[in-house]
PyMOL CGO cylinders between C-alpha atoms (Angstrom):
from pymol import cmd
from pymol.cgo import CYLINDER

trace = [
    CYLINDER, 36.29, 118.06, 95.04, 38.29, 119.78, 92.01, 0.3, 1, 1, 1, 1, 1, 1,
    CYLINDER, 38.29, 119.78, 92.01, 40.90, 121.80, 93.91, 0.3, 1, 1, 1, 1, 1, 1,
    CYLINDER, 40.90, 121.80, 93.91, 43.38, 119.70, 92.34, 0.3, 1, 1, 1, 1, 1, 1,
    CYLINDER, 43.38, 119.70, 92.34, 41.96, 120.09, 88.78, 0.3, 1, 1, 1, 1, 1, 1,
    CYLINDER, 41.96, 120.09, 88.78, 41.58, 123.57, 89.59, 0.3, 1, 1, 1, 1, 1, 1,
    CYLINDER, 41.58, 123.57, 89.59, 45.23, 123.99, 91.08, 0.3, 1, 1, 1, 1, 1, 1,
    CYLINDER, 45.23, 123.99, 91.08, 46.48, 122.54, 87.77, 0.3, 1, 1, 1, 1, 1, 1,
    CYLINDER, 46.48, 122.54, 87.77, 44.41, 124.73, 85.44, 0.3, 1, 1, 1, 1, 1, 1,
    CYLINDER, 44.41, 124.73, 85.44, 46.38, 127.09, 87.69, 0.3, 1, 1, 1, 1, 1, 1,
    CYLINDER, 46.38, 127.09, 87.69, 49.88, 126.45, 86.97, 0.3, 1, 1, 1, 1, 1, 1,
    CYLINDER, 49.88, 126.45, 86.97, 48.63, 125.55, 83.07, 0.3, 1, 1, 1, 1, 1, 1,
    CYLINDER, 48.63, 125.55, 83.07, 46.81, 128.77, 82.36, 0.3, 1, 1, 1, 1, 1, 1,
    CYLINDER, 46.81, 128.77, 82.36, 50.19, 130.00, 84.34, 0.3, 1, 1, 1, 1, 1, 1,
    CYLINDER, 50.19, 130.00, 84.34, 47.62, 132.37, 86.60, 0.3, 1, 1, 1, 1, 1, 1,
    CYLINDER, 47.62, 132.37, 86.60, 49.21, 134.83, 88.74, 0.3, 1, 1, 1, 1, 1, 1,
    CYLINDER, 49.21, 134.83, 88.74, 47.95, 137.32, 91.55, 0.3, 1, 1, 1, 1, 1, 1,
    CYLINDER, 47.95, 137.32, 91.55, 49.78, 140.60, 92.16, 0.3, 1, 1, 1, 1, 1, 1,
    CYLINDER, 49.78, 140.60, 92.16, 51.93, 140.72, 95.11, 0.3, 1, 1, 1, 1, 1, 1,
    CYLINDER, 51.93, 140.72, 95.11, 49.60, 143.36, 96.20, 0.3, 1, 1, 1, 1, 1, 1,
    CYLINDER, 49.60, 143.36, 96.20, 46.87, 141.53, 95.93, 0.3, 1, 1, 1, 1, 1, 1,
    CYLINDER, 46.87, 141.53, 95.93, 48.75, 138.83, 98.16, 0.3, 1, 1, 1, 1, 1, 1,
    CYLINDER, 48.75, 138.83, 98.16, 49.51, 141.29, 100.89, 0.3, 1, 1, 1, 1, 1, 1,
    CYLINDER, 49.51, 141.29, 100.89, 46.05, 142.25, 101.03, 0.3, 1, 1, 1, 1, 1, 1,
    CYLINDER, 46.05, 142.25, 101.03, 44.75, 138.98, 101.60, 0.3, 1, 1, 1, 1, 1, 1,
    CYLINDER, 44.75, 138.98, 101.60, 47.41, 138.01, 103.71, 0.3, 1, 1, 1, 1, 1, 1,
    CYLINDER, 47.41, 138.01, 103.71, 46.88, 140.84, 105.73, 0.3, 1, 1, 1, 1, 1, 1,
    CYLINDER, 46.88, 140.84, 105.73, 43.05, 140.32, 106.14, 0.3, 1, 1, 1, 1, 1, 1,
    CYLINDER, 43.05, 140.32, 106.14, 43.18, 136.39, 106.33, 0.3, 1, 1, 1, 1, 1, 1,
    CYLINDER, 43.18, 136.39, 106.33, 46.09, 135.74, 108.19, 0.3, 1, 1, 1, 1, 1, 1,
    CYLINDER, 46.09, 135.74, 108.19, 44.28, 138.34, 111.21, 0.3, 1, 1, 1, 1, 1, 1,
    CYLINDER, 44.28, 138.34, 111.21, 41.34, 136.87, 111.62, 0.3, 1, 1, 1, 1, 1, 1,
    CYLINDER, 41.34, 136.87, 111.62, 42.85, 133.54, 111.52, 0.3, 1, 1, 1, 1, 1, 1,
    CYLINDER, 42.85, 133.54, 111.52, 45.25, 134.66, 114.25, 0.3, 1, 1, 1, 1, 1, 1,
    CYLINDER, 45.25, 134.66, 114.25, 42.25, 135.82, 116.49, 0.3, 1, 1, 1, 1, 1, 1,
    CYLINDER, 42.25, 135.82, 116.49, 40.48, 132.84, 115.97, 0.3, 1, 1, 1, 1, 1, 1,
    CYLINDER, 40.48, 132.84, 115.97, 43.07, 130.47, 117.21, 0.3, 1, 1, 1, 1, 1, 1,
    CYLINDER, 43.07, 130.47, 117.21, 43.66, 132.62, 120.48, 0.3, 1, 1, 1, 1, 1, 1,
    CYLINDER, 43.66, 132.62, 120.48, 40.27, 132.38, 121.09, 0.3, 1, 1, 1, 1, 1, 1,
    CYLINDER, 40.27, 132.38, 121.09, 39.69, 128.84, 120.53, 0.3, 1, 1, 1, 1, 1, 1,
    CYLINDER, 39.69, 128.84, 120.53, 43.88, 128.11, 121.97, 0.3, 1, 1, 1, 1, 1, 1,
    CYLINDER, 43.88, 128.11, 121.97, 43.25, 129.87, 125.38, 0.3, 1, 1, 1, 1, 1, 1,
    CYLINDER, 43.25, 129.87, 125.38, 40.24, 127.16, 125.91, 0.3, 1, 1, 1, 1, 1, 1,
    CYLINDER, 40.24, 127.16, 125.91, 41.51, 123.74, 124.14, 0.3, 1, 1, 1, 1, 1, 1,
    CYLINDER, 41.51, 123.74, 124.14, 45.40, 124.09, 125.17, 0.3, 1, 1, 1, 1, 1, 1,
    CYLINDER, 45.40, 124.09, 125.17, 46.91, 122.45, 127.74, 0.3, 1, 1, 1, 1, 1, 1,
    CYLINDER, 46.91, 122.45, 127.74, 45.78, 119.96, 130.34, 0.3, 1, 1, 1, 1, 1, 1,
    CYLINDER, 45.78, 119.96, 130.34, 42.81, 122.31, 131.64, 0.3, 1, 1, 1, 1, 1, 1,
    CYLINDER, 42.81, 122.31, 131.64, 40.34, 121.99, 128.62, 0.3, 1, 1, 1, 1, 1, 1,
    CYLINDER, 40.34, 121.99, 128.62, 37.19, 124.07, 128.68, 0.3, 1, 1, 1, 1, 1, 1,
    CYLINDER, 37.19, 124.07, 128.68, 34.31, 124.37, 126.03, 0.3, 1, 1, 1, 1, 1, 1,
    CYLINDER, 34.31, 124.37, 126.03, 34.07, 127.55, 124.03, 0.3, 1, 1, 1, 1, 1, 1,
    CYLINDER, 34.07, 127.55, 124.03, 31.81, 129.73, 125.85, 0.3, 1, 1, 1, 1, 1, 1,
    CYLINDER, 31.81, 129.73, 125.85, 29.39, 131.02, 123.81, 0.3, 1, 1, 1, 1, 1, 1,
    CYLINDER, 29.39, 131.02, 123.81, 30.06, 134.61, 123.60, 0.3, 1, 1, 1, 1, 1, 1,
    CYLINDER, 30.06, 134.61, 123.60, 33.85, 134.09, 122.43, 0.3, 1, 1, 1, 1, 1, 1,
    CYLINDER, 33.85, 134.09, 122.43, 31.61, 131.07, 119.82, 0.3, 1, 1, 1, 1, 1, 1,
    CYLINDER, 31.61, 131.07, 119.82, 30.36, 134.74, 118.50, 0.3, 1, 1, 1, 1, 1, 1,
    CYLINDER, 30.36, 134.74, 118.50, 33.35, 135.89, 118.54, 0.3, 1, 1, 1, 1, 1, 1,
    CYLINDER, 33.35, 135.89, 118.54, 34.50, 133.42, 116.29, 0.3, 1, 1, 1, 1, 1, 1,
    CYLINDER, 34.50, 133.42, 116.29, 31.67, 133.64, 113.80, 0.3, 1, 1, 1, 1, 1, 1,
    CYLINDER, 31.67, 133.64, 113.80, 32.33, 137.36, 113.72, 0.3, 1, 1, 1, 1, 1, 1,
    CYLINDER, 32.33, 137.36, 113.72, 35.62, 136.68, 111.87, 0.3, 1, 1, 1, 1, 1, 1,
    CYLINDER, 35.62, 136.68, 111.87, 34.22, 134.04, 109.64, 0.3, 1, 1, 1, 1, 1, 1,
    CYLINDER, 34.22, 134.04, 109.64, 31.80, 136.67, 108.68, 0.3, 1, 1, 1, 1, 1, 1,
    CYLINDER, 31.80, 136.67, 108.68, 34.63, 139.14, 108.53, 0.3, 1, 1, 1, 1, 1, 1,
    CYLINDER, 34.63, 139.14, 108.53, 36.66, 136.87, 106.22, 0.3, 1, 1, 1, 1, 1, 1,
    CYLINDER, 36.66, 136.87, 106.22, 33.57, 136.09, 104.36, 0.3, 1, 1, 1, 1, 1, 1,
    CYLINDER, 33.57, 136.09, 104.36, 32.59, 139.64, 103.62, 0.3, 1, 1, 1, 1, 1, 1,
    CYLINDER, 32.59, 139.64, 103.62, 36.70, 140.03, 102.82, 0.3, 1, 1, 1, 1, 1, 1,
    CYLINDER, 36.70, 140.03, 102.82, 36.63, 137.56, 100.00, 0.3, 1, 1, 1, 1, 1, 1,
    CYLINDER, 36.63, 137.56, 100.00, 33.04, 138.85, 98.82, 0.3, 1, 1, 1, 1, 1, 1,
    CYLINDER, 33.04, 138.85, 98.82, 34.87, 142.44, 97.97, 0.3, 1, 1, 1, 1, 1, 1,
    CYLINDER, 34.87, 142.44, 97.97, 37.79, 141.21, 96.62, 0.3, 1, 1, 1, 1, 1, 1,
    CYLINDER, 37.79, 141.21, 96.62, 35.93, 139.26, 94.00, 0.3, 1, 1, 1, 1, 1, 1,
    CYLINDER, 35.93, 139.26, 94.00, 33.76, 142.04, 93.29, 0.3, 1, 1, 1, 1, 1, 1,
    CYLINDER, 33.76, 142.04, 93.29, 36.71, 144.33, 92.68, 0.3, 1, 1, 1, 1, 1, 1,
    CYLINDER, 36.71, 144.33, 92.68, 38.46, 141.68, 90.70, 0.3, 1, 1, 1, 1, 1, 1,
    CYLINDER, 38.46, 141.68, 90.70, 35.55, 140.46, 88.55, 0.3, 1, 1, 1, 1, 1, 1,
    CYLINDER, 35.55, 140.46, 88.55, 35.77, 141.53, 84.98, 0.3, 1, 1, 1, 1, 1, 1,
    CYLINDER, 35.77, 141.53, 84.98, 33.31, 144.53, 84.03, 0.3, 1, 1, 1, 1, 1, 1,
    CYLINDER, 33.31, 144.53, 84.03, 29.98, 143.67, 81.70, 0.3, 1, 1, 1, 1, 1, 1,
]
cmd.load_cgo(trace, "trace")
């Protein structure tokens, strides 16, 4: 509910991430994003429409989790030492 509070603070505080940093979420994000919508495109595309079986539904989770566990070691890496 405050992304664009939190956008501004952003731009304000003029924030910026590394374009290493970038590439390394990009590269993390943008794959399991990509596998996710082939798995969930090769069922809900076209005329044919099928439900998501459930073992490509775990799938699925498996890169949430992946993306999940992603962001949870970037912020550890980037949190400022006690």
């Amino acid at each position: 509910p405050e992304e664009k509070e939190l956008f501004e603070r952003i731009g304000l505080d003029k924030v910026t991430v590394p374009d290493f940093v970038w590439e390394l979420i990009d590269h993390h994000i943008r794959n399991d994003l990509y596998a996710i919508s082939l798995i969930v495109g090769s069922h809900i595309t076209g005329e044919d429409k099928e439900p998501i079986p459930p073992e490509h539904g775990e799938k699925i989770l498996t890169h949430c989790q992946e993306i999940k566990s992603f962001l949870k070691k970037l912020r550890e890496a980037t949190e400022p030492k006690k």
